[in-house]
C-alpha positions as CSV (number, residue, x, y, z in Angstrom):
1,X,2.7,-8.0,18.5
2,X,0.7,-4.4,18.4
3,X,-0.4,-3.6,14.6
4,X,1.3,-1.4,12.3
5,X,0.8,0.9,9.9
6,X,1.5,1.1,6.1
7,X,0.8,3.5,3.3
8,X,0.2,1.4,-0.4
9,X,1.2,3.5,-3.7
10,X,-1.0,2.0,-6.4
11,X,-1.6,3.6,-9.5
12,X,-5.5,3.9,-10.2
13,X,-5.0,2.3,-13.8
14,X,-3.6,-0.6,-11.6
15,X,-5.6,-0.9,-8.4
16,X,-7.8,1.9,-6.8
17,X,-9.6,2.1,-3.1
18,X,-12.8,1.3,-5.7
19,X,-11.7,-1.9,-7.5
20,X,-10.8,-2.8,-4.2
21,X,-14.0,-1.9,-2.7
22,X,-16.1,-3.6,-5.4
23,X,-13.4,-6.7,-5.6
24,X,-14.9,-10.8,-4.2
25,X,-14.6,-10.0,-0.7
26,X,-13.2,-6.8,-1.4
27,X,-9.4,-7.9,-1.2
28,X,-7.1,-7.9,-3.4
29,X,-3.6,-9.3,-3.8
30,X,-0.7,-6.9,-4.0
31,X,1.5,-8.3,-6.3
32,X,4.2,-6.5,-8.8
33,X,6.8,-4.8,-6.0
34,X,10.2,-5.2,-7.7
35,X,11.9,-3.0,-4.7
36,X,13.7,-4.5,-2.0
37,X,13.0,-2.4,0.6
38,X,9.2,-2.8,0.1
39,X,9.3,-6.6,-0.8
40,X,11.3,-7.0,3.1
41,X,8.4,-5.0,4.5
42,X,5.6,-7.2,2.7
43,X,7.8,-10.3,3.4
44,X,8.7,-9.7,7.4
45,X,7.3,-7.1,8.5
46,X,3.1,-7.2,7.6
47,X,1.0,-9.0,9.4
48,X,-3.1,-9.2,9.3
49,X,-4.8,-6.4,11.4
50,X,-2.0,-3.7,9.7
51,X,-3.7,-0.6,8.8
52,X,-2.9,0.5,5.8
53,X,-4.0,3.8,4.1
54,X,-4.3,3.7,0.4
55,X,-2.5,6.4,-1.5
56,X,-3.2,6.9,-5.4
57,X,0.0,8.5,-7.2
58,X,0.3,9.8,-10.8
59,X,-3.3,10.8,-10.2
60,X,-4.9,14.0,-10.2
61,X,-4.2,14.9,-7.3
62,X,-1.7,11.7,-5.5
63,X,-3.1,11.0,-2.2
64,X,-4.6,8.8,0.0
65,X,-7.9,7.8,-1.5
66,X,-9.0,5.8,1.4
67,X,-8.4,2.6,4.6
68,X,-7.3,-0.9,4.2
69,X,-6.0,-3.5,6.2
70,X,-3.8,-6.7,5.8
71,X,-5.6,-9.6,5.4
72,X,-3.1,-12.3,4.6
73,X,0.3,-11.8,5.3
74,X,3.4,-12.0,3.1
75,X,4.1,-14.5,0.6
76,X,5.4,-15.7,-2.6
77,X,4.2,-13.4,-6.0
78,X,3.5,-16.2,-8.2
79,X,3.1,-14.0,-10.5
80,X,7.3,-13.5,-10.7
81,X,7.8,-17.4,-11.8
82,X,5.0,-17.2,-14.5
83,X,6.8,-16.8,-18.3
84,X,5.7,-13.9,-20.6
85,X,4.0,-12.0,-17.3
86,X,4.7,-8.5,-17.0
87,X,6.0,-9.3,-13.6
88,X,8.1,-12.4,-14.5
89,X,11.7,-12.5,-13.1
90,X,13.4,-15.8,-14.1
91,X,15.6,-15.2,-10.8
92,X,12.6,-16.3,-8.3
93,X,11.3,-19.9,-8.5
94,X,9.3,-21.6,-6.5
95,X,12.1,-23.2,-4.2
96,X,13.4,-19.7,-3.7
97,X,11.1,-16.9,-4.0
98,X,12.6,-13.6,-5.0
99,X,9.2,-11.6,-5.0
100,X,6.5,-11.2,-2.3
101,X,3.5,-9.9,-1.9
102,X,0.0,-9.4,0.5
103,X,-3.5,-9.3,0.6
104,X,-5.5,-6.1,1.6
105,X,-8.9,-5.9,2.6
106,X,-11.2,-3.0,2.1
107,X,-11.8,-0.9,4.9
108,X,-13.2,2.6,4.2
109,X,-13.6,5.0,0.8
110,X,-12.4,8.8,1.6
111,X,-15.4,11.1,0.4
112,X,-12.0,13.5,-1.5
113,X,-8.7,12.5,-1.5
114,X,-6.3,13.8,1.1
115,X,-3.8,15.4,-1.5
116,X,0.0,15.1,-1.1
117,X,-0.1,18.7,-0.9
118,X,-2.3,18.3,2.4
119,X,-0.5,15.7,3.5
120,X,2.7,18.3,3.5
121,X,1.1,20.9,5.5
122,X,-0.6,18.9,8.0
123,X,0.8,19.1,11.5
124,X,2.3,16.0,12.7
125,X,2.8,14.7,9.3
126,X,6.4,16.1,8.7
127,X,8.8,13.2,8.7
128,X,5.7,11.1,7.6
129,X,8.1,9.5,4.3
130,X,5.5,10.3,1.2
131,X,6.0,14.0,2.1
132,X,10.1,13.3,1.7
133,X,10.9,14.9,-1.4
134,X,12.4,12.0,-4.0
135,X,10.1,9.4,-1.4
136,X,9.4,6.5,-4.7
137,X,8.7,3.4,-2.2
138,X,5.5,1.9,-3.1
139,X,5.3,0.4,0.2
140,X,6.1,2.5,3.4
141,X,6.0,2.6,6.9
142,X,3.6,5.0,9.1
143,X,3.6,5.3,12.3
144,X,0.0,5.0,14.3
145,X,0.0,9.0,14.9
146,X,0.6,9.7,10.9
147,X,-2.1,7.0,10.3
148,X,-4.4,8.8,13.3
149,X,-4.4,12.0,11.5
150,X,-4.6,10.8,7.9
151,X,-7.5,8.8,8.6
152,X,-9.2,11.9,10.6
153,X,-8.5,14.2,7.4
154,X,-9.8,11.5,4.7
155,X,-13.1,11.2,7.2
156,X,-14.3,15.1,8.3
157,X,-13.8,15.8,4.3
């Protein structure tokens, strides 16, 4: 199967491109996604190799801050079975996960960030979902072109 392509909200009080750059082995987990939508693509759909770029909202500016890549691909959050955890749902257990999650791997630090306001007047990026007014999902798909021409504006910057 080719690779794919993701873009990863994370908010930088939670995880930015540098805690994952200076993180053991620079990975981290990506655990807390309580959507649906982006659990299926974590659970069935990412795979090691993914690209992924790595987009910083409720910051000033959102955007993509840098490149990742799956390292480990989907499974249980343990995190959603553990009592008193911010991300505890007593629905999941360990028979029958609820929650998923991945690892990512750093790839690459942008020199700026490549604004959500770029992002929107870029040629080529206009179905690209982040630039979809009321687009939430934390976890979304990209397709190789978007991830082409993101990852040439976060580079000649």
């Amino acid at each position: 199967m080719s690779a794919r392509y993701w873009l990863m909200k994370s908010e930088p009080s939670e995880a930015s491109i540098d805690d994952l750059a200076k993180a053991p082995r620079q990975t981290l987990p990506w655990t807390g996604v309580r959507n649906y939508q982006a659990r299926n693509f974590m659970r069935d759909d990412m795979q090691v190799g993914d690209g992924v770029l790595f987009y910083a909202s409720n910051a000033d500016p959102s955007g993509v801050t840098g490149l990742a890549e799956i390292v480990r691909a989907g499974y249980p959050d343990a995190y959603s079975w553990k009592k008193g955890h911010k991300y505890f749902d007593e629905t999941s257990t360990k028979a029958k996960p609820v929650w998923y999650m991945v690892d990512i791997g750093f790839v690459a630090r942008f020199s700026a960030i490549v604004s959500l306001d770029t992002l929107k007047r870029t040629k080529g990026l206009e179905s690209m979902m982040v630039t979809q007014k009321g687009s939430r999902l934390s976890v979304q798909p990209v397709t190789k072109h978007e991830f082409a021409i993101v990852s040439k504006l976060g580079t000649k910057r």
